[in-house]
N, C-alpha and C positions, 0 to 999 in steps of 0.2 A: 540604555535601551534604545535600537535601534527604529526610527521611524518605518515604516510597514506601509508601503506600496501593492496598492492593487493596480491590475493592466491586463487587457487582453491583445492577445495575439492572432494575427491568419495565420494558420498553417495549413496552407493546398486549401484553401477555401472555407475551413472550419474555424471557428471561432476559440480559441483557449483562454480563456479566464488563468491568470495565475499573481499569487503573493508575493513578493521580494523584498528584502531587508537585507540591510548590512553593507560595506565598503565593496564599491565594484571593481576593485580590485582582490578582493579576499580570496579565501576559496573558495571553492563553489560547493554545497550540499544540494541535490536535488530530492524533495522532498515528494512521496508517490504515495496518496491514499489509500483506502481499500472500501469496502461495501458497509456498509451504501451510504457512507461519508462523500467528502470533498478535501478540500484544501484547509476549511477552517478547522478540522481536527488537528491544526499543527500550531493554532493561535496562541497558545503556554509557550510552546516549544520554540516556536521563530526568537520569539526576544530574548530567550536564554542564549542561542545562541546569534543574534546577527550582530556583536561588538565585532567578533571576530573572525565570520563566516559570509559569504553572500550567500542567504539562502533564499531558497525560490519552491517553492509550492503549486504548481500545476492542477488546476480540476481536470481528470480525464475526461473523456469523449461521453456524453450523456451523465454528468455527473454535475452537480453544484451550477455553475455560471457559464461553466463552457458550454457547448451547443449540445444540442441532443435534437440531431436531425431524426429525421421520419426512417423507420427501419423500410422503406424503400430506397432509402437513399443511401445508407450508411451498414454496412453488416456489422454487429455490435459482436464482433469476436475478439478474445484477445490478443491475435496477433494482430487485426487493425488498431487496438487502442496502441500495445506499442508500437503500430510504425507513426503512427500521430504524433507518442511521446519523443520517439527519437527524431520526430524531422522536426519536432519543439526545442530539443535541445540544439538541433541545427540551426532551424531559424534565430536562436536567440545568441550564435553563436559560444556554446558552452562547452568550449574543447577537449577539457578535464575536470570531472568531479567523485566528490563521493555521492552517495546513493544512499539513504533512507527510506527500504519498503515494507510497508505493513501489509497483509492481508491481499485485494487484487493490485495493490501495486508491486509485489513483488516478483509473481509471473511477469508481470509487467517492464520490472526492471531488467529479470535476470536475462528477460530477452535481450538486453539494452545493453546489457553487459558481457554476453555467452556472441554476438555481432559484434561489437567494438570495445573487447579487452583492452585495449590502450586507452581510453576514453576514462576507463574507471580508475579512481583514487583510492578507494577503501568502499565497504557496502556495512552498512547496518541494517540489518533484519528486525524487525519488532515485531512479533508476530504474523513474521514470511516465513510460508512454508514453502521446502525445496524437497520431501523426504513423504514416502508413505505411510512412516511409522508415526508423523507429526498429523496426518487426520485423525480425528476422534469417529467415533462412534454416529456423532451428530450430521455427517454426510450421508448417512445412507439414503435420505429420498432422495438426495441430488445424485447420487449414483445408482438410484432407480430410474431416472430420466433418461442419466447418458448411456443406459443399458435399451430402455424402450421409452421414444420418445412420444407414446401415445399421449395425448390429449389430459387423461385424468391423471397421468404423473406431472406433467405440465401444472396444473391446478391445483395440484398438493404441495405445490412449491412456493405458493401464492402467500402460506402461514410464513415463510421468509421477510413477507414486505410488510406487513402488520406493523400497526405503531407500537402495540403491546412488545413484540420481538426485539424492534430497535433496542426501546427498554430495555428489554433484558438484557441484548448483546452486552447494552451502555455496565449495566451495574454485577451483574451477572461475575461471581467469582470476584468480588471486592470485600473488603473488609467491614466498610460502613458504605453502603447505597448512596446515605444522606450527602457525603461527599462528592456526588457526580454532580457535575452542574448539569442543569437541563438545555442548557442552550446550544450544546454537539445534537442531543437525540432529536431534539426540537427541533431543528433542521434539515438534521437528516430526514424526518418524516414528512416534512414540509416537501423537498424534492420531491420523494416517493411517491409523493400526491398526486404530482403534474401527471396531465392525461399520456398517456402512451410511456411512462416511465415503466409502469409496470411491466410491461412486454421486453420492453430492452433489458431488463434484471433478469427476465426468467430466459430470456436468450443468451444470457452469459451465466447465469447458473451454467445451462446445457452444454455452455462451450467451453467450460469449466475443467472438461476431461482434459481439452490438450493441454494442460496445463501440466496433468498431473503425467500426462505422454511427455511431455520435454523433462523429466526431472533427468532422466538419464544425462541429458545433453546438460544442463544447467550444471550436475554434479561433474562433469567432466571440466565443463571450464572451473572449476573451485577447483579441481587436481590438479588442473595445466598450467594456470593462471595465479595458484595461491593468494586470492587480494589478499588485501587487511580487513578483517572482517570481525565484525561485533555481532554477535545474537544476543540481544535484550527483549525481554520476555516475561509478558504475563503470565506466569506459571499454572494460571485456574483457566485460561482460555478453554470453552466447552468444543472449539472448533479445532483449533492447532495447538496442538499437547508437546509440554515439553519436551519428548522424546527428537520432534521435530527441530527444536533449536540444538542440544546436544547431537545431534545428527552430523550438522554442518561439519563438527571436529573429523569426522573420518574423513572426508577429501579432501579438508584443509584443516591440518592438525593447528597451524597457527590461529583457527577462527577463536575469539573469547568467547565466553558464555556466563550470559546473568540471567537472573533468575529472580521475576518481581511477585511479591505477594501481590497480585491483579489479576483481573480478568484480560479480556482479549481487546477493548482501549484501554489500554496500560497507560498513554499520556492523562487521562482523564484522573488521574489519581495518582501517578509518579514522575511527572511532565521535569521533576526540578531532580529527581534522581536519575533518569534518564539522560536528561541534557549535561549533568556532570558524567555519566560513563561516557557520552559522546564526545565531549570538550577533553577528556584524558584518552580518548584512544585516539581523537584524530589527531591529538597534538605530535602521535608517535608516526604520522602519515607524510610522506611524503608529496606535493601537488603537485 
């Protein structure tokens, strides 16, 4: 088991918290959270794989350790978290990797990947969605916001940030609840607390749409680009429905696809099934 380094970095003035394990010469997995996690949702998963991987865990821009400037300062859109995370991968000098994204790191990533296709090694999705048919039903207030952004849809968004929701995100479509550790949700609630986070979450709720505006673009580089790509998947996710993982196969027929009895943190209950699909499909990757 590899020792597990924490470090923050400046990037252009902001502060990045990130995790790192493994031989600094290995290859590189960049590992990219989602809502309203951080970096520690990957604390199972890092030492499965850092004998044989250098892997690195980033908190994004207002999330976990890294900074979460004042929304005068900072516009909390997705395409600022990734150029943050891409002039992170600069700064840290990480020429070629593969890519690990769940949830908001996958818009995240696919930015990072659909900009610098030679950069990427292979991509794992774990409940990243790239496809319309991969939203559930459970978006419609967030897509009553980015339709009318009046004030009371704003506010209805607000049951997103509740510790009760985290909850449920956490156990929600798991076989046994009692198997969730508390100490991912418990955390996560803890951030969510801090003053002025709440605003920054309901402003990337809102900015959520272009997310789902670049799918075109993101599906084109999976046509042009064919990476090696794995979809691993909480199949009970109430947010991103496995139609969304099976999806990937149409613009990239080589993409795999599995399929975990979990919810939508599938590490929190398959972290040792998971990290064996990863450690056999990258062993087939070239770096």
């Amino acid at each position: 088991m590899g020792k597990v380094s924490y470090r923050s970095v400046d990037v252009d003035g902001l502060n990045v918290f990130y995790r790192e394990s493994g031989p600094q010469d290995g290859p590189i997995v960049l590992l990219l959270h989602g809502f309203p996690s951080a970096g520690h949702m990957f604390r199972d998963l890092i030492p499965l794989l850092a004998d044989r991987y250098r892997v690195i865990a980033p908190d994004l821009p207002g999330f976990g350790q890294s900074d979460m400037p004042s929304r005068d300062e900072f516009d909390y859109t997705f395409d600022n978290v990734a150029r943050v995370i891409d002039r992170f991968t600069e700064v840290l000098e990480l020429q070629r990797f593969a890519l690990y994204v769940f949830d908001y790191g996958a818009p995240t990533g696919f930015r990072l990947a659909a900009a610098h296709p030679e950069r990427i090694a292979a991509i794992i999705s774990q409940n990243g969605n790239a496809y319309e048919e991969g939203l559930s039903d459970g978006w419609a207030p967030i897509r009553a916001y980015w339709e009318d952004r009046c004030e009371a849809n704003r506010e209805a968004l607000r049951a997103f940030l509740a510790p009760e929701t985290t909850l449920w995100q956490y156990t929600h479509g798991t076989a046994d609840p009692a198997s969730v550790s508390p100490d991912g949700y418990s955390l996560d609630n803890h951030y969510l607390a801090r003053p002025g986070a709440d605003e920054v979450q309901l402003d990337l709720f809102g900015d959520y749409k272009t997310n789902v505006e670049l799918y075109p673009d993101f599906q084109k580089y999976f046509r042009q680009h064919s990476p090696a790509f794995l979809a691993v998947w909480g199949r009970n996710d109430p947010f991103f429905l496995p139609a969304g993982a099976e999806a990937f196969t149409r613009d990239n027929p080589k993409a795999e696809v599995q399929l975990l009895d979990t919810g939508h943190f599938a590490l929190e209950t398959h972290a040792d099934e998971i990290a064996e699909a990863i450690r056999e499909f990258l062993g087939k990757v070239e770096f």
